[in-house]
Rosetta silent file (secondary structure, phi, psi, omega in degrees, C-alpha in Angstrom):
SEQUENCE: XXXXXXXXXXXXXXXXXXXXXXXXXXXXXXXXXXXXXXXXXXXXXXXXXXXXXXXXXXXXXXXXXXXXXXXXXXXXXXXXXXXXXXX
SCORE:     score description
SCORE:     0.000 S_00000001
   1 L     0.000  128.671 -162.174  -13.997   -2.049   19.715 S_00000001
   2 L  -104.142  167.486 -163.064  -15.887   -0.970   16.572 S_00000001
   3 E  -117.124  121.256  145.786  -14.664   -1.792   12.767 S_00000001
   4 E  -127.039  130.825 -158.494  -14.987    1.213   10.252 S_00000001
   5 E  -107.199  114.273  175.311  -14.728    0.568    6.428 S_00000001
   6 E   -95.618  153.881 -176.658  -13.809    2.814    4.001 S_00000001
   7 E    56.238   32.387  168.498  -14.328    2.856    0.190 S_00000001
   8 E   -35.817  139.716  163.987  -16.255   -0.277    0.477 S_00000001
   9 L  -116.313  157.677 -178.596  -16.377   -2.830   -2.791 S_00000001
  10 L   -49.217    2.349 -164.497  -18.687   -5.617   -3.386 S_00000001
  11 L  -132.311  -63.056  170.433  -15.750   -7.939   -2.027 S_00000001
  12 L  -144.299 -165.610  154.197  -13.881   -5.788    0.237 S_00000001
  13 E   -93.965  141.858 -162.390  -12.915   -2.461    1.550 S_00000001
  14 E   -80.059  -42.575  163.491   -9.777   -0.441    0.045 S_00000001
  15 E  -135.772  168.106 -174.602   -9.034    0.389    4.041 S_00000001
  16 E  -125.571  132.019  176.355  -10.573   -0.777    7.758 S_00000001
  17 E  -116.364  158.445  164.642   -9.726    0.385   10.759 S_00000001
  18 E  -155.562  116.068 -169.282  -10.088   -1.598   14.215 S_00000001
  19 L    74.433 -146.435 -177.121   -8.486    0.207   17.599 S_00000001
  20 L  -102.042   24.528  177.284   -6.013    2.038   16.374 S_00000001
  21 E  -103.439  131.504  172.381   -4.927   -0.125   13.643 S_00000001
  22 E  -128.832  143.513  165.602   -5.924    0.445    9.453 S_00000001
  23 E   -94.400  157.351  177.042   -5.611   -2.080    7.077 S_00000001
  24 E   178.739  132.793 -126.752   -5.810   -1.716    3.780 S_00000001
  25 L  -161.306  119.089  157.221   -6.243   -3.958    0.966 S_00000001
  26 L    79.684   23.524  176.806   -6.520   -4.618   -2.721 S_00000001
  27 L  -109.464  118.764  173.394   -4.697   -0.949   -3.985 S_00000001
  28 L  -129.635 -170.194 -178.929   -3.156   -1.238   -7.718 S_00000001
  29 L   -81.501  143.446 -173.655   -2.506    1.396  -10.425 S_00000001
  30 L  -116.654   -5.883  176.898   -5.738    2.566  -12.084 S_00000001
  31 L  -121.571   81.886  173.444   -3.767    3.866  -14.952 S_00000001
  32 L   -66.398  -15.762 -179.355   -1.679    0.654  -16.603 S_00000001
  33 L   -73.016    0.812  178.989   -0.616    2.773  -19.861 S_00000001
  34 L   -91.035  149.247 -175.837    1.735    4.506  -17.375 S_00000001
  35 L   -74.573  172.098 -169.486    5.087    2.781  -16.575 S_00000001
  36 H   -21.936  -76.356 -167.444    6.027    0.584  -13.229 S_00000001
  37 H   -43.815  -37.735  146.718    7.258    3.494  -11.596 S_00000001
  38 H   -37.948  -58.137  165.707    4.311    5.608  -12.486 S_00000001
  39 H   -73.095  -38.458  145.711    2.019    3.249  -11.450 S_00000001
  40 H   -54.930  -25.879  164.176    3.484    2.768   -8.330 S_00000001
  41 H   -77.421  -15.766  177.822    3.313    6.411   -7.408 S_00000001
  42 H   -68.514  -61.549 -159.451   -0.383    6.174   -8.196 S_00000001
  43 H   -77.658   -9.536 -179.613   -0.809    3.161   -5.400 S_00000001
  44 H   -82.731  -58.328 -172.234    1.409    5.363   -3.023 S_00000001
  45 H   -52.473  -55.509 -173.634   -0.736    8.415   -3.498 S_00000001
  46 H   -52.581  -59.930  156.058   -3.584    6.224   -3.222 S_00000001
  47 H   -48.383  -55.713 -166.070   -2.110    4.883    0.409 S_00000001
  48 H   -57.808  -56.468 -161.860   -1.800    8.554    1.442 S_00000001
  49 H   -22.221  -56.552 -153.882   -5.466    9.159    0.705 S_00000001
  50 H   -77.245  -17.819 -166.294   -6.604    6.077    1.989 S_00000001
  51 H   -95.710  -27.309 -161.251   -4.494    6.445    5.480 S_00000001
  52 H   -81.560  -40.807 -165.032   -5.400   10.468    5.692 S_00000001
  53 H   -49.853  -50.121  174.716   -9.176    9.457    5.223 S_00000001
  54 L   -96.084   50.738  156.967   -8.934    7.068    8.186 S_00000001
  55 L    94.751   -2.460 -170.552   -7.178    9.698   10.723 S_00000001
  56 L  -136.820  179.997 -155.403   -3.050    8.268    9.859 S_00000001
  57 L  -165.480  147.105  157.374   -0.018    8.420    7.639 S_00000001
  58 H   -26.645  -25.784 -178.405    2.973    6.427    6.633 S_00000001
  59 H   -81.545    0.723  156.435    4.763    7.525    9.615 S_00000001
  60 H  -118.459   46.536 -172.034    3.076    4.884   11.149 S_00000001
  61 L   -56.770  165.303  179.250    3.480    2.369    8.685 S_00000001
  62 L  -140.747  -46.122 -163.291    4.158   -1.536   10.295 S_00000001
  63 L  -145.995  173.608  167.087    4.263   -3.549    7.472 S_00000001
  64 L  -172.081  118.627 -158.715    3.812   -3.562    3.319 S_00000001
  65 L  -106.502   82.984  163.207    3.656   -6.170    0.692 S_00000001
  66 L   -75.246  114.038  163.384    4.267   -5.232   -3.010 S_00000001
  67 L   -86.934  103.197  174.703    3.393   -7.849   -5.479 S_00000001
  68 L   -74.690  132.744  153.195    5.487   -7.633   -8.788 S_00000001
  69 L   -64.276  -15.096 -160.203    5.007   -9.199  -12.377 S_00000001
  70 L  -139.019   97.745 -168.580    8.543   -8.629  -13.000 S_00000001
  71 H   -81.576   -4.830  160.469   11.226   -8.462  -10.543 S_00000001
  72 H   -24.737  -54.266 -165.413   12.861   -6.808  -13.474 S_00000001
  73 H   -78.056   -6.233 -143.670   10.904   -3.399  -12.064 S_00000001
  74 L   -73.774  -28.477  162.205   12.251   -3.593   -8.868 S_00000001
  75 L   -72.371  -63.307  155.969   14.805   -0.868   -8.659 S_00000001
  76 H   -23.292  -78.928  178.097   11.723    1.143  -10.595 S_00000001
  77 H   -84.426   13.700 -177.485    9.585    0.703   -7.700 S_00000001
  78 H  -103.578  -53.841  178.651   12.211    0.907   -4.640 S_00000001
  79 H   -49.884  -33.623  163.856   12.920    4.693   -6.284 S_00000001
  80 H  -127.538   16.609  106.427    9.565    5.506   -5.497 S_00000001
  81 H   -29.172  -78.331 -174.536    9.346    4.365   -2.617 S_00000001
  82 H   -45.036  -53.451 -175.271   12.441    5.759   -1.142 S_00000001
  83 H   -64.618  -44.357  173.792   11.289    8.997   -2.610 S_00000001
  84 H   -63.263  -64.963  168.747    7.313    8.665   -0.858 S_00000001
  85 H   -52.746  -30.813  137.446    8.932    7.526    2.455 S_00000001
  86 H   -18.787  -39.008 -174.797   11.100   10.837    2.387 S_00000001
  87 L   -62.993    0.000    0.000    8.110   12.694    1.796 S_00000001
């Protein structure tokens, strides 16, 4: 079963696939003057990209880990979610 990496970086790759599984690793907001919510719609868009490049979508999502500075934003970034899983 072969490993193909897309959007390699000197460290890692932003996704991998192996079988029918992609991984994907190491996606933040590239714009920080924008707020949480903002920024999180960046890394969502940035997950479609990254899942349409290797052949998938969200609808097969398994798992997802969002690391916050603030649990303050939390409600912020659950809103856009809910709206990008809707989508």
């Amino acid at each position: 079963m072969g490993i193909t990496r897309h959007d390699p970086g000197p460290i890692l790759s932003q996704a991998v696939e192996h079988g029918d599984t992609v991984y994907l690793a190491g996606i933040v907001a590239k714009d920080l003057k924008k707020d949480v919510k903002g920024q999180t719609e960046e890394v969502l868009a940035e997950i479609d990209r990254l899942l349409a490049k290797a052949g998938s979508s969200k609808s097969k999502l398994l798992q997802a880990t969002i690391w916050v500075t603030d649990i303050r934003n939390q409600e912020e970034i659950n809103e856009a979610w809910k709206r990008w899983e809707d989508t």
